[in-house]
N, C-alpha and C positions, 0 to 999 in steps of 0.2 A: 770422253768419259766424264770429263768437270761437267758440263751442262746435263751431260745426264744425271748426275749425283744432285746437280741444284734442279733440277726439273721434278726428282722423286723431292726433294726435300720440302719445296713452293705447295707441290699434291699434297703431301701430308700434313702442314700447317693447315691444309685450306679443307681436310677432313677433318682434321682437330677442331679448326673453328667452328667446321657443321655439327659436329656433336654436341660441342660444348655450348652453340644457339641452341637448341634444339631440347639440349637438357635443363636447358634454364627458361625458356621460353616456348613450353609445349602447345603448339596452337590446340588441341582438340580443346583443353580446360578451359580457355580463357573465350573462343569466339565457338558461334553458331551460324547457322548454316542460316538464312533467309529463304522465301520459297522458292524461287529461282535454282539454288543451289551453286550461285556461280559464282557468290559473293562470301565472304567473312563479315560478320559485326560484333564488333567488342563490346560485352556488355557490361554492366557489372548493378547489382544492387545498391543501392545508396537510401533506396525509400525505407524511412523506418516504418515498423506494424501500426496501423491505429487501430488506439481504443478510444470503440463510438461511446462505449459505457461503463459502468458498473458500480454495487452498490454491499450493503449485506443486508441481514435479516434484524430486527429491534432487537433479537436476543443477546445480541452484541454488548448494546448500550444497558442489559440488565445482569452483567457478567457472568453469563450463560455460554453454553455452546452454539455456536453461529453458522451459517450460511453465506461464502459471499460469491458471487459471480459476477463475469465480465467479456466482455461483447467484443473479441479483440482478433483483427484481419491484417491478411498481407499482401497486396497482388502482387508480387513480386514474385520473392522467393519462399512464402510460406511463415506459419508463424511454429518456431523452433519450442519454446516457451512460453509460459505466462504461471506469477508470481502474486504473491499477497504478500506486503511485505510490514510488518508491523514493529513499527519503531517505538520505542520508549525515550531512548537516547541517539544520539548520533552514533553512538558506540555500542547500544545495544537494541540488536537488526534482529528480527527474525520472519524466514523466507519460508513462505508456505507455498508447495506444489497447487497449480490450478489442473486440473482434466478436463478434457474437451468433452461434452457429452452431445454431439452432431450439431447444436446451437451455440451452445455457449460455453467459457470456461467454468468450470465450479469446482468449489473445495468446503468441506465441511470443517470448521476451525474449531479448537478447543477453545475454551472460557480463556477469558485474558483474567491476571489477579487485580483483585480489588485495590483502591486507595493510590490508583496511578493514571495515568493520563499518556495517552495512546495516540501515533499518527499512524493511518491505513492509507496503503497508495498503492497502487498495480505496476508491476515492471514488465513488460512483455519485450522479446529476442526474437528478431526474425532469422532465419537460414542461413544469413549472410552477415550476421552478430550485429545488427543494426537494433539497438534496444528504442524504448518509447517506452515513460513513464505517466501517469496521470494525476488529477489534481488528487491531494492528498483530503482526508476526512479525520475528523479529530474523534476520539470517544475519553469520553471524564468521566473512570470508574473510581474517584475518589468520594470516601462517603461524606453525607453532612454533618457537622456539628452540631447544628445548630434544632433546636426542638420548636415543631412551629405549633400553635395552640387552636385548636378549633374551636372559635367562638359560641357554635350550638351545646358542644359537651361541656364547658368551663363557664360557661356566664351563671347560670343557675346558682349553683356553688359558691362563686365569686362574689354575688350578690349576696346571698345569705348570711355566708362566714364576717363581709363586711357588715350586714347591719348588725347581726351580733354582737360583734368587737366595738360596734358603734353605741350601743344600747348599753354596754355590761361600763365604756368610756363615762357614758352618762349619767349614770344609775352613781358610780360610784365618787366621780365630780361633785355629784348634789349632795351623799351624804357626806365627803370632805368638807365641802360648803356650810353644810348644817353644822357641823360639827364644831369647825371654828367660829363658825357664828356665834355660837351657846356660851362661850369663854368668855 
């Protein structure tokens, strides 16, 4: 009766343990079948998505509403996402949705505000949360200060106004002149 009792006892630790494998390490999720079918291979994603490209439209840099797209693959396991991501600060982010339209990612972006200076960079997520960022682009919608002078519209004027002031200099030098002379 005692080896029978440890005989059921030894069985049920050793269905316990098949469950409790079984429930933590479910083969169908983690391997696949090869063509054979006779085999397991463990696979797992690690390639991040690349992006071959991407760019926006000039209306960007005249702080208008823009255009930007981007050229962004995964052989793996697919591309989950892709982003436009436009920074002012490190602290102040903001994530714009791309849509796939059969070629390419695109998004139609609202105006960015003026008198600030902007980094653009793409973030794409593949299926298997493997992200891949790209190089960043700068846009400088700060205005100028400074007034710059077109020498075709200003010379004319310039010239004039000075022999004037040059003349009326003159004119009234020599009767100064005269004047004290006479004394």
């Amino acid at each position: 009766m005692r080896d029978s009792t440890r005989a059921l006892r030894i069985g049920s630790y050793c269905l316990l343990l098949l469950v409790l494998v079984n429930l933590f390490l479910p083969l169908s999720s983690h391997h696949r079948a090869d063509e054979s079918n006779t085999q397991y291979i463990l696979s797992e994603d690690i390639v991040r998505p690349e992006i071959a490209s991407w760019n926006f439209t000039k209306e960007a840099r005249r702080g208008e509403d823009f255009e930007v797209w981007a050229e962004v693959s995964d052989t793996e396991s697919g591309v989950k996402n892709v982003s436009l991501v436009v920074e002012e600060t490190v602290s102040n982010r903001i994530l714009y949705p791309l849509s796939f339209n059969s070629s390419l990612y695109t998004a139609q972006i609202p105006a960015l505000e003026v008198n600030r200076t902007y980094e653009l960079f793409i973030r794409a997520f593949d299926n298997a949360n493997n992200s891949a960022t790209s190089y960043r682009r700068s846009i400088d919608l700060r205005i100028a200060t400074t007034t710059r002078i077109n020498p075709n519209v200003t010379f004319l004027p310039v010239v004039v106004s000075s022999s004037i002031v040059a003349v009326t200099v003159i004119v009234l030098a020599y009767f100064y002149d005269t004047k004290y002379d006479s004394i």
